[in-house]
mmJSON file of the N, C-alpha and C atoms, coordinates in Angstrom:
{"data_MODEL":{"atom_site":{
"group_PDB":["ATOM","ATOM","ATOM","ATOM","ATOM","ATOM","ATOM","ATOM","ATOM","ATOM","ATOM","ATOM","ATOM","ATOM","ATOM","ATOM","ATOM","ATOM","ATOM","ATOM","ATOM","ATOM","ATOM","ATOM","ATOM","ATOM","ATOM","ATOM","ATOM","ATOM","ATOM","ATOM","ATOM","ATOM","ATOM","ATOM","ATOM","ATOM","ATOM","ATOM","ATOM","ATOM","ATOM","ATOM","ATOM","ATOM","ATOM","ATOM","ATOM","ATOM","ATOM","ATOM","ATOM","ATOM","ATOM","ATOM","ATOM","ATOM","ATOM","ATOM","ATOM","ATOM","ATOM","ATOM","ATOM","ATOM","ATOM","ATOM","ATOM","ATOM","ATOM","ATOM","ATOM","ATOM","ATOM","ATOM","ATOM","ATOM","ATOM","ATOM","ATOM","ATOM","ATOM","ATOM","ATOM","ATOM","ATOM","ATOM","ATOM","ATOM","ATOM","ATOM","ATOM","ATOM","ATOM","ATOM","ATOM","ATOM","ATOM","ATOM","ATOM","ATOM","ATOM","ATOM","ATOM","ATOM","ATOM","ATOM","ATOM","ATOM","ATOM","ATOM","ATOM","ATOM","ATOM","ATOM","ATOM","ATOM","ATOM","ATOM","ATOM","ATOM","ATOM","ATOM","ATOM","ATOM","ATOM","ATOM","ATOM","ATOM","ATOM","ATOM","ATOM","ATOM","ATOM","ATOM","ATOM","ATOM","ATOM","ATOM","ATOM","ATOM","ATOM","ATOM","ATOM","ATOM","ATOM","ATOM","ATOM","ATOM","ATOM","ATOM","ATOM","ATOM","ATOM","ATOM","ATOM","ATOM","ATOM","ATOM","ATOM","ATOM","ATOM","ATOM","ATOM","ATOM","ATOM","ATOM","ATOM","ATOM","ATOM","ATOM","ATOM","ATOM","ATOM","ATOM","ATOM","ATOM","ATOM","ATOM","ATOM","ATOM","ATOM","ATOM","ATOM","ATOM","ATOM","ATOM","ATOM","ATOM","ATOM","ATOM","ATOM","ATOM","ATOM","ATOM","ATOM","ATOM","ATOM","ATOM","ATOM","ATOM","ATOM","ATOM","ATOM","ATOM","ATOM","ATOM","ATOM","ATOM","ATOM","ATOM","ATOM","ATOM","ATOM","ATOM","ATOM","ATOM","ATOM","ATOM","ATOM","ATOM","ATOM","ATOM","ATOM"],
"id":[1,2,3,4,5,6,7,8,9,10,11,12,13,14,15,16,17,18,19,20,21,22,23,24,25,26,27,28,29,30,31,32,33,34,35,36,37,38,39,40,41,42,43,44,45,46,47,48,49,50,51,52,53,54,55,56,57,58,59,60,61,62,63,64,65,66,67,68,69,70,71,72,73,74,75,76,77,78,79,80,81,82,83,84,85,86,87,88,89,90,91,92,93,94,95,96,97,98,99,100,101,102,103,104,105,106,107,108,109,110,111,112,113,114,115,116,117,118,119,120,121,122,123,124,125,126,127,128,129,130,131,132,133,134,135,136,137,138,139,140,141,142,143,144,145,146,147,148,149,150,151,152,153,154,155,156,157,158,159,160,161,162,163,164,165,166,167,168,169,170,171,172,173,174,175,176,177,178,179,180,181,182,183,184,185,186,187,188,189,190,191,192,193,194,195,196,197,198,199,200,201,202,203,204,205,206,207,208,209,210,211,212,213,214,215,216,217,218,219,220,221,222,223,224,225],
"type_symbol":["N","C","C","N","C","C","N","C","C","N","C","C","N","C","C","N","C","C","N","C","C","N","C","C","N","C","C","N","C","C","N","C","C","N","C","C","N","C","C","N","C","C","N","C","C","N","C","C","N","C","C","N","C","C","N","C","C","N","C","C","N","C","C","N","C","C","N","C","C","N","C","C","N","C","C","N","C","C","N","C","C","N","C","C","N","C","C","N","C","C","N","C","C","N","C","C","N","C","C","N","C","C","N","C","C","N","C","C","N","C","C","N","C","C","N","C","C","N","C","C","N","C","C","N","C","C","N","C","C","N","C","C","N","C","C","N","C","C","N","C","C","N","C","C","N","C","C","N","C","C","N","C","C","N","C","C","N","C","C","N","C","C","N","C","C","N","C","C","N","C","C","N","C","C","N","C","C","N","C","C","N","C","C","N","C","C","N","C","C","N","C","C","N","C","C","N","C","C","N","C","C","N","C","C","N","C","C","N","C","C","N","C","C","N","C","C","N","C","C","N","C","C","N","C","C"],
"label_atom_id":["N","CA","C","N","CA","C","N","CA","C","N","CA","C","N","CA","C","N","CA","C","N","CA","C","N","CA","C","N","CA","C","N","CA","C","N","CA","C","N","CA","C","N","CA","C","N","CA","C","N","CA","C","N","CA","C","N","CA","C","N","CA","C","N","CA","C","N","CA","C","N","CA","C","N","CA","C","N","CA","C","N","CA","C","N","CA","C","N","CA","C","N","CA","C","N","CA","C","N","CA","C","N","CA","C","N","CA","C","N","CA","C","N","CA","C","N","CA","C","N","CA","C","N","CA","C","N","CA","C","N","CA","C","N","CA","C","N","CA","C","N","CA","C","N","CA","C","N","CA","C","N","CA","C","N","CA","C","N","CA","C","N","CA","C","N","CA","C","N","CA","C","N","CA","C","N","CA","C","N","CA","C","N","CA","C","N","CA","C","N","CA","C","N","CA","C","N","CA","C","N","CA","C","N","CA","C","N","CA","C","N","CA","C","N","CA","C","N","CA","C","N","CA","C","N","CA","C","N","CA","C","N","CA","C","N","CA","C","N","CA","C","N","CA","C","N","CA","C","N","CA","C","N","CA","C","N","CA","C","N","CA","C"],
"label_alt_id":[null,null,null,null,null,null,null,null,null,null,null,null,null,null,null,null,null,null,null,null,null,null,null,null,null,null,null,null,null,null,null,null,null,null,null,null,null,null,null,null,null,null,null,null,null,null,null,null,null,null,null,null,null,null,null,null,null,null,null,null,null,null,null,null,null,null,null,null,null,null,null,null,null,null,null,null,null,null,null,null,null,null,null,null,null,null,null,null,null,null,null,null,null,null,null,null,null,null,null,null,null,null,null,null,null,null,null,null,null,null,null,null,null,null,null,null,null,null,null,null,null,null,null,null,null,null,null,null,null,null,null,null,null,null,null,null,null,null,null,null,null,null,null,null,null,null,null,null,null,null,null,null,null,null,null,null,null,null,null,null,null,null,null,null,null,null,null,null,null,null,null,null,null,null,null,null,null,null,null,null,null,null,null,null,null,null,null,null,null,null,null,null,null,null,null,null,null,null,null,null,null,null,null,null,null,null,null,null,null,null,null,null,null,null,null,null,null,null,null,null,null,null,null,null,null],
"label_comp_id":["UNK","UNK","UNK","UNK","UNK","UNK","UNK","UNK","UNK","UNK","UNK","UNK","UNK","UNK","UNK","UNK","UNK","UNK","UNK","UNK","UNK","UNK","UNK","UNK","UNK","UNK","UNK","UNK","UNK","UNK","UNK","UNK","UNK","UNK","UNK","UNK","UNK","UNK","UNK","UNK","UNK","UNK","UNK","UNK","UNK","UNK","UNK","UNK","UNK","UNK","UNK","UNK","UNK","UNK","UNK","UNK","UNK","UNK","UNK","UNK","UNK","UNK","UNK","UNK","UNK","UNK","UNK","UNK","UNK","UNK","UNK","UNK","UNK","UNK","UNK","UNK","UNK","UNK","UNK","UNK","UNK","UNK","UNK","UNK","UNK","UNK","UNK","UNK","UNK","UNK","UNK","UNK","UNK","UNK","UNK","UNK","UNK","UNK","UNK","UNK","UNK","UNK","UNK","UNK","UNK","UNK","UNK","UNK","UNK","UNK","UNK","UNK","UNK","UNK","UNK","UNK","UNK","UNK","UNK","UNK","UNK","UNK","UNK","UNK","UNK","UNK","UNK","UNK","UNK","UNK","UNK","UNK","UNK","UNK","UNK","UNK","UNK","UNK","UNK","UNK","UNK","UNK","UNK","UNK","UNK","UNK","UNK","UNK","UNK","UNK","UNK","UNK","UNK","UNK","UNK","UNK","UNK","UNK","UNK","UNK","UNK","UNK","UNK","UNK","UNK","UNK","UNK","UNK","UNK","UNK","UNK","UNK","UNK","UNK","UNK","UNK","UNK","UNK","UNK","UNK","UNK","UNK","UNK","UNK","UNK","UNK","UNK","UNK","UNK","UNK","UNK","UNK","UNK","UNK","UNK","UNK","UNK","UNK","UNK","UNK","UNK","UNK","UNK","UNK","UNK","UNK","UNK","UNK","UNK","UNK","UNK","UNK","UNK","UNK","UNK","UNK","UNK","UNK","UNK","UNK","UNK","UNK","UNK","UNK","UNK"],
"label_asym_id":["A","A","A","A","A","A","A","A","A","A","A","A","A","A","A","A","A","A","A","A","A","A","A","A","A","A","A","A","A","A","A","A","A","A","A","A","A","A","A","A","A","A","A","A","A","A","A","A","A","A","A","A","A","A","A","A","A","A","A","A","A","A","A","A","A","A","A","A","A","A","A","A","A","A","A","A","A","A","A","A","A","A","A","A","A","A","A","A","A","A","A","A","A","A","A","A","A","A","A","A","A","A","A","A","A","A","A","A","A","A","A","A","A","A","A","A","A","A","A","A","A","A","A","A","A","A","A","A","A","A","A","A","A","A","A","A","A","A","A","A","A","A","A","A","A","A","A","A","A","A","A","A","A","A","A","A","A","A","A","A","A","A","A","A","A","A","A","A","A","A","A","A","A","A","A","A","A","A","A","A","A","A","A","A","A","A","A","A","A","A","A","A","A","A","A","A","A","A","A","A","A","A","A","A","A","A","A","A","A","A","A","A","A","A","A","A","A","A","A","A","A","A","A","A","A"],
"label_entity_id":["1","1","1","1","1","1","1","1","1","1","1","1","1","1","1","1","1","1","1","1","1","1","1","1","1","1","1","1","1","1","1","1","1","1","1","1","1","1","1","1","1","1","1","1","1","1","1","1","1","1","1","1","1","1","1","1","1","1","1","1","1","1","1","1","1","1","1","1","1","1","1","1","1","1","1","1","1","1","1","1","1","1","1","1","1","1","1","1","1","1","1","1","1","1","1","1","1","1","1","1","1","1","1","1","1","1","1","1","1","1","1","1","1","1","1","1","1","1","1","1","1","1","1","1","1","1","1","1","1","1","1","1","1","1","1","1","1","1","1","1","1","1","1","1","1","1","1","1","1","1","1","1","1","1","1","1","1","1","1","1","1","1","1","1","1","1","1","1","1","1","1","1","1","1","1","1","1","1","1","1","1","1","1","1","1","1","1","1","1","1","1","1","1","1","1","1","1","1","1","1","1","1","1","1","1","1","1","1","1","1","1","1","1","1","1","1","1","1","1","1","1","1","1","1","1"],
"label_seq_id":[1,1,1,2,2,2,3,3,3,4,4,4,5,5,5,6,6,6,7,7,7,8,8,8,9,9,9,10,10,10,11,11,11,12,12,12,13,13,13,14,14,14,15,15,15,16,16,16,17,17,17,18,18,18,19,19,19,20,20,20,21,21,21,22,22,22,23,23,23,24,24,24,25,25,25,26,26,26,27,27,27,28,28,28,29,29,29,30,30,30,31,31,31,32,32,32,33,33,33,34,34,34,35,35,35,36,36,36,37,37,37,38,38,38,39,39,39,40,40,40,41,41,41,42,42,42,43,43,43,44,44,44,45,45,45,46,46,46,47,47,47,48,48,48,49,49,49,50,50,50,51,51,51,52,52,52,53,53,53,54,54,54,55,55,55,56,56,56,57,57,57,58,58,58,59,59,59,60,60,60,61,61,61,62,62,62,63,63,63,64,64,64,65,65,65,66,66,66,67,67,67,68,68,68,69,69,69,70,70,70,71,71,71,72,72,72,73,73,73,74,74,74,75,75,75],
"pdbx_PDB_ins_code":[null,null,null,null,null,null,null,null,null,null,null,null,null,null,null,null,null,null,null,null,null,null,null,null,null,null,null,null,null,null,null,null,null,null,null,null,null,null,null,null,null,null,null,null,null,null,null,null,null,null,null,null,null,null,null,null,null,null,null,null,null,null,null,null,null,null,null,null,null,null,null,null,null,null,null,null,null,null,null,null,null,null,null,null,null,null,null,null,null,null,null,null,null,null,null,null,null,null,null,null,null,null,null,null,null,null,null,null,null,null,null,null,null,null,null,null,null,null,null,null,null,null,null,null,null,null,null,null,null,null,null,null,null,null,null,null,null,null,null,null,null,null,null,null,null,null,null,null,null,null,null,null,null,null,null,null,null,null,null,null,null,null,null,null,null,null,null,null,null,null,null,null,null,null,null,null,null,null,null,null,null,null,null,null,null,null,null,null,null,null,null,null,null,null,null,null,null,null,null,null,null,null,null,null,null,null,null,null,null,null,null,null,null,null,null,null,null,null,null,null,null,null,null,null,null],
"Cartn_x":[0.847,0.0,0.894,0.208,1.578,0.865,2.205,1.736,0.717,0.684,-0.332,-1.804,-2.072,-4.02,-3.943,-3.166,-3.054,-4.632,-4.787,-5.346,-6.937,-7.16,-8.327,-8.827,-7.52,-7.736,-8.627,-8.006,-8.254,-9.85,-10.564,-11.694,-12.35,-12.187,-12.934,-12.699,-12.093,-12.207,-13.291,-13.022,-14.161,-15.405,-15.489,-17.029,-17.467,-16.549,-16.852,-17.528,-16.968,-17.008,-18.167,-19.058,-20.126,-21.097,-20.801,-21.91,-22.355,-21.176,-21.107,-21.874,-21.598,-21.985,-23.758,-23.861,-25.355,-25.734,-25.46,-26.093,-26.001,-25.4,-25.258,-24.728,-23.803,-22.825,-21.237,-20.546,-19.72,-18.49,-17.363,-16.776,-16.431,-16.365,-16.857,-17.92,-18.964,-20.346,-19.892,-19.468,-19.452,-18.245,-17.695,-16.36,-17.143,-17.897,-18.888,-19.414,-20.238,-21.258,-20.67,-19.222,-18.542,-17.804,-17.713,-16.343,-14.916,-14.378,-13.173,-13.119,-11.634,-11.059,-11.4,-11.752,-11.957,-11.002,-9.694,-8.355,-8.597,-8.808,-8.584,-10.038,-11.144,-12.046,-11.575,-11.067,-9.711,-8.765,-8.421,-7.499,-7.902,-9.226,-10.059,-10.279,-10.861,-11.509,-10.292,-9.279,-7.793,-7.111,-7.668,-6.709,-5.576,-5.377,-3.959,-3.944,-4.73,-4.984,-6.007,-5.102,-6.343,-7.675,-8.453,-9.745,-10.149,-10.308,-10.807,-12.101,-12.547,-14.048,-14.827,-14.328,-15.275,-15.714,-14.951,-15.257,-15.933,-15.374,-16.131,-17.714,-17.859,-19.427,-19.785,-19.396,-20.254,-19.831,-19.617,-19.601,-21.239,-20.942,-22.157,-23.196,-23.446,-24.589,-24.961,-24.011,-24.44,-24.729,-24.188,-24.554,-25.664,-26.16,-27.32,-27.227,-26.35,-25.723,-24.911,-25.089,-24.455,-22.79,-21.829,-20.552,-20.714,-21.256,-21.153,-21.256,-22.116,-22.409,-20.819,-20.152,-19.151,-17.966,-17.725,-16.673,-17.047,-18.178,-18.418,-18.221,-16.843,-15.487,-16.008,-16.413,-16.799,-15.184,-16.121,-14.372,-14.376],
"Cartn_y":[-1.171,0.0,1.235,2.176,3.144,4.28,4.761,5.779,7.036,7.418,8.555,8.084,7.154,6.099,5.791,6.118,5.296,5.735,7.361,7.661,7.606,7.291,6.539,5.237,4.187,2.775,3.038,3.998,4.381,4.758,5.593,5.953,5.102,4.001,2.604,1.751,1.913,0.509,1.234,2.53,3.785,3.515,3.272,3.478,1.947,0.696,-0.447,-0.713,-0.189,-0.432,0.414,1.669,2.18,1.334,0.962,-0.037,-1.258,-1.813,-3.322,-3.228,-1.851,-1.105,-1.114,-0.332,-0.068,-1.348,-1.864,-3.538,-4.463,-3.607,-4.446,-5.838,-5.93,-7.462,-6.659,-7.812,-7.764,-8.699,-8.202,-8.614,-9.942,-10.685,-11.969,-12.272,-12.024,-12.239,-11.64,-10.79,-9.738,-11.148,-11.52,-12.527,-13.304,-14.052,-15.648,-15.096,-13.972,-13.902,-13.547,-12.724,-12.488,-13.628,-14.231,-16.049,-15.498,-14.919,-14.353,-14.316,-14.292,-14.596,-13.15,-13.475,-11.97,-11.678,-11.568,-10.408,-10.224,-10.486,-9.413,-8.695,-8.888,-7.679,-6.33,-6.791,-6.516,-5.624,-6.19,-5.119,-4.317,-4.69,-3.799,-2.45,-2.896,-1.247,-0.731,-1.211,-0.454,-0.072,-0.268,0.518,0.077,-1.34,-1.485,-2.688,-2.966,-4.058,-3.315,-3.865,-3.642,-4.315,-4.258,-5.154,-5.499,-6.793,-7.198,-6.78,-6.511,-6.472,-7.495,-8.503,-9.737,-9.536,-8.95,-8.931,-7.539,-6.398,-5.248,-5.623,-6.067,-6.469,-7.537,-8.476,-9.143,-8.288,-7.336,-6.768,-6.249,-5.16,-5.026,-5.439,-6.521,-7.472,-7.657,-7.855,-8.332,-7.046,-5.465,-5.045,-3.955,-4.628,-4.105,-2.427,-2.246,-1.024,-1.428,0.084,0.064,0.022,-0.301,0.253,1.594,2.835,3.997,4.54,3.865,3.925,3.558,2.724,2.059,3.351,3.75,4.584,6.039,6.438,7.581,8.159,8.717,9.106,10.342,10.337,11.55,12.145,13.834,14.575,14.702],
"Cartn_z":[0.0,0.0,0.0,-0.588,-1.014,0.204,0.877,2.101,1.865,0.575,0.243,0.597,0.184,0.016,1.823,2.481,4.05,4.347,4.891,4.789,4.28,2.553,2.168,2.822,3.134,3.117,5.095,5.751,6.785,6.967,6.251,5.887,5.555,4.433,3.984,5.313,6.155,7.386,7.942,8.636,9.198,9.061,7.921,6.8,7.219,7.206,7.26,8.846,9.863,11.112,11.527,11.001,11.021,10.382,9.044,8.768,9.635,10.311,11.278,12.351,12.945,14.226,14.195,12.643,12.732,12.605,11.743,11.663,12.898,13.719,15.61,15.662,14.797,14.471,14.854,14.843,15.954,14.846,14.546,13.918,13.564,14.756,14.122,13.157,13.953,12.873,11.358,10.98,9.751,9.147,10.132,9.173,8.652,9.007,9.344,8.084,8.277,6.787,5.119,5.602,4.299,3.87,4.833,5.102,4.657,5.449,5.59,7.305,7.273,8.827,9.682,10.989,12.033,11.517,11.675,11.338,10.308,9.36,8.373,8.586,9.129,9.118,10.07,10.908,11.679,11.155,10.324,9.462,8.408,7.867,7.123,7.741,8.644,9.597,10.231,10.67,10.688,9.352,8.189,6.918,6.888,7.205,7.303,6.079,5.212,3.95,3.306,2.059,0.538,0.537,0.006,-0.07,-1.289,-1.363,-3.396,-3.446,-5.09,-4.944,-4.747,-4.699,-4.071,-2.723,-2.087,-0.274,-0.616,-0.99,-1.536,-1.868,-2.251,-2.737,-1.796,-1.48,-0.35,1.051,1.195,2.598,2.372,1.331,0.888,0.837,0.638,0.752,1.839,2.696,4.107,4.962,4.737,4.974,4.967,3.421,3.129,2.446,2.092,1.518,0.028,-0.519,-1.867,-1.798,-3.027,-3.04,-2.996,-3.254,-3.218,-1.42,-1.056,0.945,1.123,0.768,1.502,1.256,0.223,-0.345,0.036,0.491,0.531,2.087,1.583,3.189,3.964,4.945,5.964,6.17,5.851,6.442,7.792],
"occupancy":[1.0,1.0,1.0,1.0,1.0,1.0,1.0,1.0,1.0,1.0,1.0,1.0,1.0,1.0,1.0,1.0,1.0,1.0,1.0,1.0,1.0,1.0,1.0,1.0,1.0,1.0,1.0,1.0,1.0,1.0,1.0,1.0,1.0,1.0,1.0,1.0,1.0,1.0,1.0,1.0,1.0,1.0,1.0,1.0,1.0,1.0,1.0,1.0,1.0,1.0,1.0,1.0,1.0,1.0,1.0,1.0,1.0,1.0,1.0,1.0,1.0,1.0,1.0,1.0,1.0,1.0,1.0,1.0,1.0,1.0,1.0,1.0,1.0,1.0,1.0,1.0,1.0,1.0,1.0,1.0,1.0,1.0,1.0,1.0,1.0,1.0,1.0,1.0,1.0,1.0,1.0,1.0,1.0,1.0,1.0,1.0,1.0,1.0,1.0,1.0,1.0,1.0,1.0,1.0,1.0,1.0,1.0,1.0,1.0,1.0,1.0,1.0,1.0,1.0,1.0,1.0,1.0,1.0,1.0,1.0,1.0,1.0,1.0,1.0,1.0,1.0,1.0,1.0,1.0,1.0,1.0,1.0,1.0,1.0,1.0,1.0,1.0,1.0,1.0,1.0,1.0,1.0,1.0,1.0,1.0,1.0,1.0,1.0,1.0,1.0,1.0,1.0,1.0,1.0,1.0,1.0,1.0,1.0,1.0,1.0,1.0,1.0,1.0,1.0,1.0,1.0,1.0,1.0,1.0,1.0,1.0,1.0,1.0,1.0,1.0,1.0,1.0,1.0,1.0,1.0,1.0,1.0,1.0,1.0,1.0,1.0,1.0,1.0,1.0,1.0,1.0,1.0,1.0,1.0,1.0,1.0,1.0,1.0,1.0,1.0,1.0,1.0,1.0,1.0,1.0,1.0,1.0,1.0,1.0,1.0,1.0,1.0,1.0,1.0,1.0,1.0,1.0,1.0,1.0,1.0,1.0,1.0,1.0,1.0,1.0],
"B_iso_or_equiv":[0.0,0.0,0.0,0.0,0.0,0.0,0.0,0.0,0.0,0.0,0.0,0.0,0.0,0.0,0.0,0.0,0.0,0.0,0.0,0.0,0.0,0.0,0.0,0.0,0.0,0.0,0.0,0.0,0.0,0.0,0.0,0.0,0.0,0.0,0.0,0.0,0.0,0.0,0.0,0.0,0.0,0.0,0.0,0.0,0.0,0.0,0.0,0.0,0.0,0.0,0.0,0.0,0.0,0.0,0.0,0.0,0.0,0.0,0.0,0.0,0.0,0.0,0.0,0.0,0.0,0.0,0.0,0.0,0.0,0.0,0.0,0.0,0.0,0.0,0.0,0.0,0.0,0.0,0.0,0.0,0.0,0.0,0.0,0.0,0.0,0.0,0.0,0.0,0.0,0.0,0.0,0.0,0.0,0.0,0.0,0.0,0.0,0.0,0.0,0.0,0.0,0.0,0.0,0.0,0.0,0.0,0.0,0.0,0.0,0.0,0.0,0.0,0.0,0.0,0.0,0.0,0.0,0.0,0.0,0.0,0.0,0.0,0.0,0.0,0.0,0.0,0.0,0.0,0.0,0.0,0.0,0.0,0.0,0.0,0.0,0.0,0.0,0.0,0.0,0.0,0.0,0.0,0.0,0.0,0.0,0.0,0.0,0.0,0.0,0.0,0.0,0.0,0.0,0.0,0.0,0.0,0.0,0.0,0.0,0.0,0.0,0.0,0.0,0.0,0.0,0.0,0.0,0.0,0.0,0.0,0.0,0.0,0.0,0.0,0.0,0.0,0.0,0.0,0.0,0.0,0.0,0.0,0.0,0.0,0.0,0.0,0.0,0.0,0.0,0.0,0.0,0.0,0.0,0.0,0.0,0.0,0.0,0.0,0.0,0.0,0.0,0.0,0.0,0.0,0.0,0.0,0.0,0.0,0.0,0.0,0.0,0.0,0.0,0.0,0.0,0.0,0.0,0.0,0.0,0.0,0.0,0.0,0.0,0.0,0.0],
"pdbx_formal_charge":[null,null,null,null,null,null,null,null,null,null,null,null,null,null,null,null,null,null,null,null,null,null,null,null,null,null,null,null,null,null,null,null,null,null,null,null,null,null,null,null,null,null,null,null,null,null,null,null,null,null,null,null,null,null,null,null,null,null,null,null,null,null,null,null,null,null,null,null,null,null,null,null,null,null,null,null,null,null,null,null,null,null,null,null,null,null,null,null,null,null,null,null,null,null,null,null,null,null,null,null,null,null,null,null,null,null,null,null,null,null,null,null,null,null,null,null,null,null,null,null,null,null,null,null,null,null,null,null,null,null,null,null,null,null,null,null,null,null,null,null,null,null,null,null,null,null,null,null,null,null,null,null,null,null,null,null,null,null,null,null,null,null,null,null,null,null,null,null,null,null,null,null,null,null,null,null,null,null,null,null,null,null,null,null,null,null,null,null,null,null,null,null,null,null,null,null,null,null,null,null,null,null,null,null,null,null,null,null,null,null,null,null,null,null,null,null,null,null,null,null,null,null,null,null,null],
"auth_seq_id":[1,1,1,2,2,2,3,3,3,4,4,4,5,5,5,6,6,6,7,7,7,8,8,8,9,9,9,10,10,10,11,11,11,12,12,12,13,13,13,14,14,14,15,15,15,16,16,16,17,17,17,18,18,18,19,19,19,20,20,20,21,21,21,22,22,22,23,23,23,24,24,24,25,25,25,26,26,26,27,27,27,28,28,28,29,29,29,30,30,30,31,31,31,32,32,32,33,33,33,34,34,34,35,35,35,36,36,36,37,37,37,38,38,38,39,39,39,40,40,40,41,41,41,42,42,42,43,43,43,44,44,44,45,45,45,46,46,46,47,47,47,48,48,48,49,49,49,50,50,50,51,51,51,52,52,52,53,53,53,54,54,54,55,55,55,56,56,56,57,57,57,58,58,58,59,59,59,60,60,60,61,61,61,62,62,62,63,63,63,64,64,64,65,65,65,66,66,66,67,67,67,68,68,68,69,69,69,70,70,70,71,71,71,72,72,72,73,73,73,74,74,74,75,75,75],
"auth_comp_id":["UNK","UNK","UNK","UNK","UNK","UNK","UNK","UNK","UNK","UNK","UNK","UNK","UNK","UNK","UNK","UNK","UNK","UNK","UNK","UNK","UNK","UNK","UNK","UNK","UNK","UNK","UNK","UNK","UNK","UNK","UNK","UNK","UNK","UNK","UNK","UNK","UNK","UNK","UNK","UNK","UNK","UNK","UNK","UNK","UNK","UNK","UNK","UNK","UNK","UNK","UNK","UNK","UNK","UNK","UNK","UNK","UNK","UNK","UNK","UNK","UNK","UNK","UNK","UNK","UNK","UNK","UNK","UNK","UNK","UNK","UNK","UNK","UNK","UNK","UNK","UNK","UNK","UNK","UNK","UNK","UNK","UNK","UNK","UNK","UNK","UNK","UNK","UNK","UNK","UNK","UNK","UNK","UNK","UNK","UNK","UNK","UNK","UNK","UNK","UNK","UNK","UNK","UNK","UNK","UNK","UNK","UNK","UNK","UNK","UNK","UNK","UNK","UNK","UNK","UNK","UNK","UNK","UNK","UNK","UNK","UNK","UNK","UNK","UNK","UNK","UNK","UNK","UNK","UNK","UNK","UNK","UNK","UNK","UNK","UNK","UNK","UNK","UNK","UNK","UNK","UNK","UNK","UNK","UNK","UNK","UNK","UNK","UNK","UNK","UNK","UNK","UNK","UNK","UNK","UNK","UNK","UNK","UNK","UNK","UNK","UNK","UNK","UNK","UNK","UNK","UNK","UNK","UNK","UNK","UNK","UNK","UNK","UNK","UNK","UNK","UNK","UNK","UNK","UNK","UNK","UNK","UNK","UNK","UNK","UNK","UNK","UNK","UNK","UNK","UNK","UNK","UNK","UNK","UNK","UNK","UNK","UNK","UNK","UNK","UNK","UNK","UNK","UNK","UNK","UNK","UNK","UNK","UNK","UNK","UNK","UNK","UNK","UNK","UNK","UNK","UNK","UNK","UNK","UNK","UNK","UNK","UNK","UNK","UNK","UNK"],
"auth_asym_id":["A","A","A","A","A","A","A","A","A","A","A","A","A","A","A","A","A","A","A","A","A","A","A","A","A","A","A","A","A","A","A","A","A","A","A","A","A","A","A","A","A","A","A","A","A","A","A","A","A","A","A","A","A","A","A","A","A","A","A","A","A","A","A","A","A","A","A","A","A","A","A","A","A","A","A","A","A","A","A","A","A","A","A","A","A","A","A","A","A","A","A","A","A","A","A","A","A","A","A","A","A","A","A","A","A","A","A","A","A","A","A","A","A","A","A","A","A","A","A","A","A","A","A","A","A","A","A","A","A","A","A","A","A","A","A","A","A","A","A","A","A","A","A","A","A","A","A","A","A","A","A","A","A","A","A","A","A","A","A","A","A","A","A","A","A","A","A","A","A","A","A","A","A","A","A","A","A","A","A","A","A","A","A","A","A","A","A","A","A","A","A","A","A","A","A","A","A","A","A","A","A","A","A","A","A","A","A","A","A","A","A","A","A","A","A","A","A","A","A","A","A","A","A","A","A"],
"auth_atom_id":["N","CA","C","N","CA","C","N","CA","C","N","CA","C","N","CA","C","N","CA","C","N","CA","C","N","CA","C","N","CA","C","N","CA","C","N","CA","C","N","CA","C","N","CA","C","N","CA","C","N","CA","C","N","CA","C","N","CA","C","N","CA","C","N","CA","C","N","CA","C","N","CA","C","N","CA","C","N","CA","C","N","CA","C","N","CA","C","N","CA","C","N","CA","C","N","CA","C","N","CA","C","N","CA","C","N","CA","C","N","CA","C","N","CA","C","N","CA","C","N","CA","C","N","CA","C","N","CA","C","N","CA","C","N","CA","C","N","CA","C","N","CA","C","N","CA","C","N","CA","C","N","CA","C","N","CA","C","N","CA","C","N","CA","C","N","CA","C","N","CA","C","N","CA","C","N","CA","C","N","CA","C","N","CA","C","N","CA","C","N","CA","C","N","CA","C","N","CA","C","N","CA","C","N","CA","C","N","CA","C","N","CA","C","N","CA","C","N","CA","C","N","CA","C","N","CA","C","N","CA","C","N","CA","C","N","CA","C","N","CA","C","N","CA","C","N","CA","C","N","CA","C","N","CA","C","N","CA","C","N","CA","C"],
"pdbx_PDB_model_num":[1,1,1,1,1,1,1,1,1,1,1,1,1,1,1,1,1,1,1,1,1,1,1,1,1,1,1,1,1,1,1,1,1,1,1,1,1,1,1,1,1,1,1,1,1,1,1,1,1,1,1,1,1,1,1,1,1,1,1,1,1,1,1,1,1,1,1,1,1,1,1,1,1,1,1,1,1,1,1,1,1,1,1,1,1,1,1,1,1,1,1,1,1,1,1,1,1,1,1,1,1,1,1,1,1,1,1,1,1,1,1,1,1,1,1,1,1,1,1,1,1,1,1,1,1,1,1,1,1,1,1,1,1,1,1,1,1,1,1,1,1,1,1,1,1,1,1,1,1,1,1,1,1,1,1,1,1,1,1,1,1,1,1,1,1,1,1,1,1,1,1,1,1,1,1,1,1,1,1,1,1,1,1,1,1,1,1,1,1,1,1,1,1,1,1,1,1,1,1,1,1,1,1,1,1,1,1,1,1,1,1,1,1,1,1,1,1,1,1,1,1,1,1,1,1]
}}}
């Protein structure tokens, strides 16, 4: 990850961990339904890993929100 996007990738975990929150699931659960390991949801909402659009779109799904909800960064 190149140090400039830190920042973005930081905002997309942000955005991820508000959606989880409202949906009142608990990072495990959010792993279980996307089928990816707790750490890396873990490291999603810490900005510290890229995300494919496969998990991109089934986060989505599960959380009942568009890709545009997910990307769309509060200043």
């Amino acid at each position: 990850m190149k140090p400039e996007y830190q920042g973005l990738y930081e905002k997309f975990g942000l955005n991820v961990v508000y959606y989880r929150k409202r949906k009142r699931l608990t990072q495990m659960q959010l792993a279980e339904l996307v089928d990816i390991d707790r750490s890396h949801i873990s490291a999603i909402e810490l900005g510290r890993v890229g995300v494919s659009f496969d998990v991109i779109f089934k986060l989505c799904e599960v959380l009942e929100i568009t890709p545009k909800q997910l990307f769309d960064f509060r200043e």
